[in-house]
C-alpha positions as CSV (number, residue, x, y, z in Angstrom):
1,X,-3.9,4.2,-6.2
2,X,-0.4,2.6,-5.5
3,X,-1.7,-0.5,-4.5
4,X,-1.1,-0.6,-0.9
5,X,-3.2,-1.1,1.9
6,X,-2.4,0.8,5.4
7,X,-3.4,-1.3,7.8
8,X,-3.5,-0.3,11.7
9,X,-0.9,2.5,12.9
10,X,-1.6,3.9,16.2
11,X,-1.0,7.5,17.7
12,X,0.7,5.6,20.5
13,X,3.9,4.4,18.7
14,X,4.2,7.7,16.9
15,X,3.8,9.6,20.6
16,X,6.5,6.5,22.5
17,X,9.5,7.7,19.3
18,X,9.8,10.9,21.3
19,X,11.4,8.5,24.1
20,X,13.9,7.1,21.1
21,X,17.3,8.9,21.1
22,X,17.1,11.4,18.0
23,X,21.0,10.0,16.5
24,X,21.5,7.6,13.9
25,X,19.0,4.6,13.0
26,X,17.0,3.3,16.1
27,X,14.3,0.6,15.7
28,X,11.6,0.9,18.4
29,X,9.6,-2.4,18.5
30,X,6.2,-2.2,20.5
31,X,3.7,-4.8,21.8
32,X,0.6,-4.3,22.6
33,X,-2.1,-7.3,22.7
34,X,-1.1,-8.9,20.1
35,X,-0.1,-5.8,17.7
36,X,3.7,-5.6,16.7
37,X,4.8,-2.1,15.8
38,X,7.5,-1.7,14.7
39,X,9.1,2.2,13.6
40,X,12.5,2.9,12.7
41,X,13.9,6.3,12.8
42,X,16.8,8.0,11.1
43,X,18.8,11.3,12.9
44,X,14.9,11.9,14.7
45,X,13.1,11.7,11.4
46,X,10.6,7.9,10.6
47,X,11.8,6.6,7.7
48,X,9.5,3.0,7.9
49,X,6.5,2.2,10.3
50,X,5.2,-1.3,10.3
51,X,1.6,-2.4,12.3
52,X,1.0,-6.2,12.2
53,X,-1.7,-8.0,13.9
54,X,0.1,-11.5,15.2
55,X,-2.1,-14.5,15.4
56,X,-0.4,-15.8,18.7
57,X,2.5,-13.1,19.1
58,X,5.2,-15.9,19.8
59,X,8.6,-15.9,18.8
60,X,8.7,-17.2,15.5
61,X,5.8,-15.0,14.7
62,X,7.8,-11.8,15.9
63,X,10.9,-13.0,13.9
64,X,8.7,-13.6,11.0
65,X,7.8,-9.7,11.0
66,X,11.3,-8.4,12.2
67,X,13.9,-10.2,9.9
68,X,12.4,-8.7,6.9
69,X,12.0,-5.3,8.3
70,X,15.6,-5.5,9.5
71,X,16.7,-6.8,6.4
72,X,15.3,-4.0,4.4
73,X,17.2,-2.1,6.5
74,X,20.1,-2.8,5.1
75,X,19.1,-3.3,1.6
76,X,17.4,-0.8,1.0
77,X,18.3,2.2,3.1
78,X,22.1,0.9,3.6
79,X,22.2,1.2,7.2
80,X,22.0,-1.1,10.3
81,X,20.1,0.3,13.6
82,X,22.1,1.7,16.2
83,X,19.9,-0.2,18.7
84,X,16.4,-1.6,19.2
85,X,14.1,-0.1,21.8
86,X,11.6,-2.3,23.1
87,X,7.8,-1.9,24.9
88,X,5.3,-4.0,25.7
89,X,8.2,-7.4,25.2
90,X,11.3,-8.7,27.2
91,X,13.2,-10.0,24.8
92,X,13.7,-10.6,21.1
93,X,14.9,-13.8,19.6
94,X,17.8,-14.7,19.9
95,X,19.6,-14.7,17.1
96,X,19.3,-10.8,16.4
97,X,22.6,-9.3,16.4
98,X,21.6,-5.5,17.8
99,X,22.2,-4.1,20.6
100,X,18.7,-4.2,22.1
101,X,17.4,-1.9,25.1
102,X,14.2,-1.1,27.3
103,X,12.4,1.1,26.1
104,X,13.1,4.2,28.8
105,X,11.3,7.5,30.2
106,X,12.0,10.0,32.4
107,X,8.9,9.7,34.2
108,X,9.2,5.6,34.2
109,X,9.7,2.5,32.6
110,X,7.2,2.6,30.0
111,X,4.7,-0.1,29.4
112,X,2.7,-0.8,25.9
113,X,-0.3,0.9,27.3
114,X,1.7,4.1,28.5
115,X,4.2,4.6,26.1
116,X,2.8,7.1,24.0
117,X,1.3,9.3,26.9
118,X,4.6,9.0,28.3
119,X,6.4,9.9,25.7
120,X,4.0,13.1,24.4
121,X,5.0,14.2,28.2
122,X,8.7,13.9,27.3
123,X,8.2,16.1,24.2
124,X,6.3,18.7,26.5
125,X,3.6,17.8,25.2
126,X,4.0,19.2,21.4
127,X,3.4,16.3,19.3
């Protein structure tokens, strides 16, 4: 074993990436409940998917999960996202320096509970 332990990822998130452009790096950030997913995409391809359960799902709990994964980013693969795409959250804090959009469909604004359905009906259904 490599030592590592999966955690939750849900269908959903990998479903909603079908409403994230396919260019460059985009980082799709999803809330649902009180589980932050976060996927990050490179030319249409995941390159990182992250599933944390937050205790309270404030801001300081989201930047506490986001400013690493961002900062590996740019360590590691040597690129900073395009934009961020967000579901299921209005806003995040403050002091992230990305250009940062809703989340979009062509059937509707999607909502953390419809993101993946919406987005498996974007993709024609084929994922």
């Amino acid at each position: 074993m490599a030592g590592l332990w999966p955690g939750r990822i849900t269908t959903s998130t990998l479903a909603a990436l079908d409403l994230v452009p396919a260019d460059g790096c985009r980082v799709l950030v999803k809330l649902a409940n009180k589980v932050l997913t976060i996927a990050v995409t490179m030319g249409g391809s995941l390159r990182l998917l992250r599933c944390v359960e937050l205790a309270t799902a404030d801001e300081e709990e989201l930047g506490g999960v986001l400013y690493p994964t961002l900062a590996y980013l740019e360590d590691e693969l040597k690129t900073r996202p395009q934009s961020v795409h967000l579901c299921g959250l209005a806003a995040l804090p403050s002091d992230v320096e990305l250009p940062v959009e809703p989340l979009q469909s062509p059937f509707g604004a999607p909502a953390a509970t419809n993101a993946g359905l919406l987005g498996y009906l974007a993709a024609g259904g084929r994922n």
